[in-house]
C-alpha positions as CSV (number, residue, x, y, z in Angstrom):
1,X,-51.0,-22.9,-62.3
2,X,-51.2,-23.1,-58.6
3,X,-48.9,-25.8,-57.8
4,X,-47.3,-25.7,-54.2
5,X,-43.9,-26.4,-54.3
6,X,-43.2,-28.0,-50.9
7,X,-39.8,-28.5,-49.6
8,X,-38.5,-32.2,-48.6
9,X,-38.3,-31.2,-44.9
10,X,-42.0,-30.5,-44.8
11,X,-42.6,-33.7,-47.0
12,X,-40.7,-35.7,-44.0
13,X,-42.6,-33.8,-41.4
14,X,-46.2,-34.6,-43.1
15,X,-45.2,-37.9,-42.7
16,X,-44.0,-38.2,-39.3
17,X,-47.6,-36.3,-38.6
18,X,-49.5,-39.1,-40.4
19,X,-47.2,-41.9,-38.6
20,X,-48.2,-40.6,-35.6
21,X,-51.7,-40.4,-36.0
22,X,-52.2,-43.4,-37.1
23,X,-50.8,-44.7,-33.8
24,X,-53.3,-43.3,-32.0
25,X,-57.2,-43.4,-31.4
26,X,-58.4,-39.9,-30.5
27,X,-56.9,-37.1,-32.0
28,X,-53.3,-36.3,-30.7
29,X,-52.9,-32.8,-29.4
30,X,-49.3,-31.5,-30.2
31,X,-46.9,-30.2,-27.5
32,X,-47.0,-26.4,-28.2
33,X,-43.2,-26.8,-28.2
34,X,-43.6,-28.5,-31.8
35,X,-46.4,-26.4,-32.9
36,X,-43.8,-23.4,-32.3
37,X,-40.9,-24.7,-33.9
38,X,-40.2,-23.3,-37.5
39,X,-37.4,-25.8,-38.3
40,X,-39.7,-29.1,-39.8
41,X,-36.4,-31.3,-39.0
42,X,-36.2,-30.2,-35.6
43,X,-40.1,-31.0,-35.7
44,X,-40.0,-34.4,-37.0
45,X,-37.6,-35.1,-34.6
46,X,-39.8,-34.2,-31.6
47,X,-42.7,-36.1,-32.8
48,X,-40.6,-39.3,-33.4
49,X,-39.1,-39.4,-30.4
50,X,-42.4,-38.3,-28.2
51,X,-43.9,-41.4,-30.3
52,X,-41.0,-43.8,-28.8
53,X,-41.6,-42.5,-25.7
54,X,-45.6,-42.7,-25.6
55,X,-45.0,-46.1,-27.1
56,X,-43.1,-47.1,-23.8
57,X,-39.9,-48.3,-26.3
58,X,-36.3,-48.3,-25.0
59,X,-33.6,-46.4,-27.3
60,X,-30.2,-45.5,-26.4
61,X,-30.1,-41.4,-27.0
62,X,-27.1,-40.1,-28.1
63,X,-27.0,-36.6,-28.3
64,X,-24.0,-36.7,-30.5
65,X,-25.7,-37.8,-33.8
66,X,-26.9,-35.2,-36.4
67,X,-30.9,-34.8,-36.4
68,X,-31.1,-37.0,-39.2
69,X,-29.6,-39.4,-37.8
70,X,-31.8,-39.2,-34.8
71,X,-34.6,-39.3,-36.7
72,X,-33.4,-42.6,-38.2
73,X,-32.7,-44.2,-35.5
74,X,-35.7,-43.1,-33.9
75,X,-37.7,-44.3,-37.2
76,X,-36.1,-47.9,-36.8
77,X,-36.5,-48.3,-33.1
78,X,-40.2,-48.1,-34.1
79,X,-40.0,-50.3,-36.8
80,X,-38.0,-52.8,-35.0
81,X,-41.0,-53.0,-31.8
82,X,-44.0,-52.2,-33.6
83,X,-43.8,-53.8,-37.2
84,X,-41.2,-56.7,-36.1
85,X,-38.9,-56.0,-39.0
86,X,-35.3,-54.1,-39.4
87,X,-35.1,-52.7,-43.1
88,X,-33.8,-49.4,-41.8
89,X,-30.9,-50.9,-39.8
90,X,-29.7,-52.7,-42.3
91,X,-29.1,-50.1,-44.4
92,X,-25.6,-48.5,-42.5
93,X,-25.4,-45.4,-44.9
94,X,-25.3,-41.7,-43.5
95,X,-29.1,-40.8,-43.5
96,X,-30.5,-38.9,-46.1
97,X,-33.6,-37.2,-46.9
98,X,-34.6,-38.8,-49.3
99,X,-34.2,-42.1,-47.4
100,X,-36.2,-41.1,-44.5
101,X,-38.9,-39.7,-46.5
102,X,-38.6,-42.9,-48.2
103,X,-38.5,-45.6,-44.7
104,X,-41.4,-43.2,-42.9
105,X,-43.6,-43.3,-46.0
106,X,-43.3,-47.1,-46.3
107,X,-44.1,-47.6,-42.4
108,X,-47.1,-45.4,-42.9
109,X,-48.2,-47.8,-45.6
110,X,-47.3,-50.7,-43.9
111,X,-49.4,-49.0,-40.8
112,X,-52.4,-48.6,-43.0
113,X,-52.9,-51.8,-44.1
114,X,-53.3,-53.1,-40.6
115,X,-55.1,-51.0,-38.2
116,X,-54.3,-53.4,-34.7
117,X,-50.6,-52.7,-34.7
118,X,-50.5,-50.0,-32.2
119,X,-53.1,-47.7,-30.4
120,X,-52.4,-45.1,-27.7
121,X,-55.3,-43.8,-26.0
């Protein structure tokens, strides 16, 4: 058996990648600052919020919140501008793994099925 065991982190990072990438035409070089970082949280992080900014959205930063939480918040402002719907924000519970996994996969979908939602050159 040569199953890879993956760990949730990397999971949420994979899609974060593939969020990304779909929002884009060409192929998105990464900032060697996120290539280099070990930590996928700290990763998905990075990516999100360089996505917000690429996307021209406005977000209240506050440095206070735990990198989850960032990521959330990040995850929703995208969802809110891009897809026109605010499932994340509703829910007000602490963000989990599992939930973000959850909220990025089902944008990604969402993303798929409609090709002319967003495209950065």
């Amino acid at each position: 058996m040569s199953d890879i065991i993956r760990s949730k982190p990397e999971i949420l990072y994979e899609h974060v990648i593939k969020l990304r990438d779909l929002c884009y035409r060409v192929k998105h070089v990464q900032d060697e600052e996120i290539l280099n970082d070990e930590n996928y949280m700290s990763s998905s992080c990075k990516v999100m919020e360089a996505l917000i900014k690429s996307l021209h959205l406005k977000i209240e930063k506050d440095k206070k919140l735990s990198i989850m939480e960032q990521i959330k918040q990040y995850t929703a402002c995208f969802e809110t501008h891009i897809l026109g719907t605010n499932t994340i924000l509703e829910d007000k519970s602490q963000a989990t793994l599992e939930q973000l996994i959850t909220y990025i996969e089902s944008l990604k979908t969402r993303m798929e099925q409609h090709d002319s939602y967003c495209a950065i050159l």
